[in-house]
N, C-alpha and C positions, 0 to 999 in steps of 0.2 A: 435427557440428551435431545439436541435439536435436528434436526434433520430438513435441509434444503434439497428439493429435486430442482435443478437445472435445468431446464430442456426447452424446444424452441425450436426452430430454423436453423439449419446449416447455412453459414457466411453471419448469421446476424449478431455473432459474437460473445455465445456461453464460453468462450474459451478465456475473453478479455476480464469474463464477469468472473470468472472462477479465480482468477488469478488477484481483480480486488479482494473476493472473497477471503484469498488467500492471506493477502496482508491485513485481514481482520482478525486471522488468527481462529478462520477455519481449517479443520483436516479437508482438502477436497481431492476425490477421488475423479479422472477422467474419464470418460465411456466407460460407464461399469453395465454389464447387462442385468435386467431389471433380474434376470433366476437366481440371483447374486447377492441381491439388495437385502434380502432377511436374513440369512446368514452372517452377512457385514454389521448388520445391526445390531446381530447379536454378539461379534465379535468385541464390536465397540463397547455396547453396555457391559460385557464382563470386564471390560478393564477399571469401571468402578470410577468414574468421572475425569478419566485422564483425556476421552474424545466428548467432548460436551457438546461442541458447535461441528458437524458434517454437512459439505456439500456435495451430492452428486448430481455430475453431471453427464446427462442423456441424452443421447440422439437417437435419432429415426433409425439407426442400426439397430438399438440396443432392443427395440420393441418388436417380439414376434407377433404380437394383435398386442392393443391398449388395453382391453380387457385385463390381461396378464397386469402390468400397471398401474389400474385401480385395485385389483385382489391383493397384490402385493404391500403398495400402500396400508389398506387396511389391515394385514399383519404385523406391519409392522407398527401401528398405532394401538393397537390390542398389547402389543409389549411394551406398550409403555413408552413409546418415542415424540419426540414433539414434529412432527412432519407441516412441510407447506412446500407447494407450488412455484417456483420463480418461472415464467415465462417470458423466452427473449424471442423475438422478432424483429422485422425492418419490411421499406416496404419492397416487392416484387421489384421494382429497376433500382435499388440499391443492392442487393443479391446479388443479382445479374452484373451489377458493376464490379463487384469486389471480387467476385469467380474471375472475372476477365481478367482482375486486375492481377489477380493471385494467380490467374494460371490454371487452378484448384478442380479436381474433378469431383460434381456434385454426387453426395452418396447414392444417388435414387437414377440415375444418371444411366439410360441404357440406348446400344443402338438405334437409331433411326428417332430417335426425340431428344431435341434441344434443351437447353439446361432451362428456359422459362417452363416447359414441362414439366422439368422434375421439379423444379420451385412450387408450381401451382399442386404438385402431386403430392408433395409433402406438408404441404398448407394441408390439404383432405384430409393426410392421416392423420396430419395431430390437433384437426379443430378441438376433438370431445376432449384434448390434455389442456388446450388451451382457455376452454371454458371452464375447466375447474380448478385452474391455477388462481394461487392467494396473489399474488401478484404477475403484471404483465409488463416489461418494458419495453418500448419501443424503439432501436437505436438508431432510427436512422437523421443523420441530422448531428448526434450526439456525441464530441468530445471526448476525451476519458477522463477528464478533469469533473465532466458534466456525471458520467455512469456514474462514477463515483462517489459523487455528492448524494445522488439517488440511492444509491445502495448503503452508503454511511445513514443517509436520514431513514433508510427502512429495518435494516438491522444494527446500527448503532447507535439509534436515536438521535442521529443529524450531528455528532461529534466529526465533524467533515475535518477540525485540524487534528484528529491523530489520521489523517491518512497521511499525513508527511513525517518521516522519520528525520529527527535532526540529530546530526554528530559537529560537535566543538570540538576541536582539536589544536591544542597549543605546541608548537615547535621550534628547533633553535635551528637556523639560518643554515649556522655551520654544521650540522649534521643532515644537511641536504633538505630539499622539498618534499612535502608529503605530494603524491603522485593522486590522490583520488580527489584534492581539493577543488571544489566546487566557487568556494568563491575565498579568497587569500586576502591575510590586509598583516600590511606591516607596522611593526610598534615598535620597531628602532630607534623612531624619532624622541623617543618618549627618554625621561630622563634614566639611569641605567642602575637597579639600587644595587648590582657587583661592586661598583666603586665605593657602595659605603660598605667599610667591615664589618660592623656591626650585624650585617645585613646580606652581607657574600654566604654565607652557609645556610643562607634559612631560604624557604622558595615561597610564588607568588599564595600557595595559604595561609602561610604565617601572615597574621592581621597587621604585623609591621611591617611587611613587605608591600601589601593591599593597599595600607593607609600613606605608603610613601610615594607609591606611584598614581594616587587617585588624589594626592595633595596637590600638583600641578595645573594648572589648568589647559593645558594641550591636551593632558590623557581625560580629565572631565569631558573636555570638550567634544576629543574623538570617540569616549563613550557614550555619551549621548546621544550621537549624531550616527554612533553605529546600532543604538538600538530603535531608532528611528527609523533607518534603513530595513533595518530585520523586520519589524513590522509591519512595512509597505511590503517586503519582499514576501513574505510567507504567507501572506494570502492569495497571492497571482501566480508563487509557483504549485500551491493546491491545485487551483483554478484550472490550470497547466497542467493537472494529474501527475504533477513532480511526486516521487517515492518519497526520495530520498536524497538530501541534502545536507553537504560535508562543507561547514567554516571552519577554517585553520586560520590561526593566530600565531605569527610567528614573531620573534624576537631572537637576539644572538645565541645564546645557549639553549632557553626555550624553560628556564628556571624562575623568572621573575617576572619580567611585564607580561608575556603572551599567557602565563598560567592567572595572573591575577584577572585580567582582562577575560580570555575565554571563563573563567569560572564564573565571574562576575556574570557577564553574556547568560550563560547557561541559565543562572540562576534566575538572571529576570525572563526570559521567557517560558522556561517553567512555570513560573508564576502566572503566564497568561496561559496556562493549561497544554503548549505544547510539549510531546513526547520529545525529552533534551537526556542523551549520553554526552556526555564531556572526559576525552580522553588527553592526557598530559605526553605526549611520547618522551620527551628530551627531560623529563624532570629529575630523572635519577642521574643522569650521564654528568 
């Protein structure tokens, strides 16, 4: 089992980084106090590889001296755990800006001194975590598109396009719009294979179906031209720290061109190694 400590500076955003963590399909825990952390560890390893990848993440509340924090650490690596460091920071007037901006009362934060106070005061206590962290990021300046990209090439070995989850979603007109759709394209246009009999009972997987409506060249044309687009589009809304990203494809019933079409879709950009669900709503109805 792997185990990430978080910790860092209040405002410089272990809270952003927990949460990409999360969509890597780590278990992460928020302010756990460090009396806590060996126990947990032991909790996880008895479930026997069902928590493989943990991150916790710790702030300046959570440490009654750092000492505590090193010893713990070291128990917990004596059991067998794979443990590292993530340290987040930013500089001193970016701190200072996002407390204002947020409003936010700094943890360390006490009568008669200013929040640059507690900022420099919390820099003190956690030099000695900061020197022995396996890694350091620094956000300030930093995108979430950019964190991202950081955290995928350190724990995922730079696999930056599964941080965008894609959903293909074929639908028919007349059983109303899908409400989550991100970006919509209509296939109406396209020729309609209901009017062939042959071809009214079967839907866009049947290869007779696929092969009637990609014999046209309108629908060649719009498929090309739409996986062209997907292309250009899914690396800028990475880029963008975009999650998650819902194409619907719709057509009149949502049985024939928008199934042939979104599946088709799905299938070639899988093949350029993105994370593709393709869901059919209308195809039974």
């Amino acid at each position: 089992m792997d185990i990430v400590i978080v910790s860092g500076l209040s405002g410089a955003g272990k809270s952003r980084v927990a949460a990409v963590l999360e969509d890597m399909d780590f278990y992460c825990v928020d302010n756990m106090p460090v009396s806590m952390m060996t126990k947990f560890a032991e909790l996880c390893l008895a479930t026997q590889g069902r928590y493989e990848r943990v991150a916790l993440v710790s702030d300046v509340r959570a440490f009654e001296n750092i000492s505590e924090l090193f010893k713990t650490l070291e128990d917990m690596k004596e059991m067998g755990c794979g443990l590292s460091i993530l340290f987040i920071e930013a500089e001193l007037e970016t701190i200072v800006k996002r407390y204002k901006e947020t409003r936010r009362r700094h943890p360390l934060s006490v009568a008669g001194h200013g929040l640059e106070d507690s900022v420099r005061r919390e820099m003190e206590i956690l030099a000695s975590v900061r020197e022995q962290a396996d890694e350091i990021i620094d956000t300030t300046g930093l995108t979430l598109g950019m964190l991202q990209r950081i955290l995928f090439k350190r724990y995922m070995g730079g696999q930056e396009h599964k941080a965008l989850n894609i959903n293909i979603k074929s639908f028919g007109f007349k059983h109303g719009l899908p409400i989550e759709a991100d970006l919509l394209f209509d296939v109406r246009f396209m020729p309609n294979p209901f009017y062939e009999m042959e071809l009214r009972d079967k839907t866009g997987f049947d290869e007779e179906v696929r092969s009637y409506v990609f014999s046209f060249e309108q629908s060649e044309g719009f498929y090309r031209r739409l996986c062209e687009m997907m292309e250009f589009l899914i690396p800028h809304y990475i880029e963008e720290g975009k999650r998650y990203l819902v194409v619907c494809i719709g057509c009149t019933g949502g049985r024939h061109r928008s199934v042939a079409i979104a599946q088709a879709l799905s299938e070639h950009l899988i093949a350029l190694g993105y994370p593709v669900d393709c869901i059919h709503r209308d195809i039974g109805k």
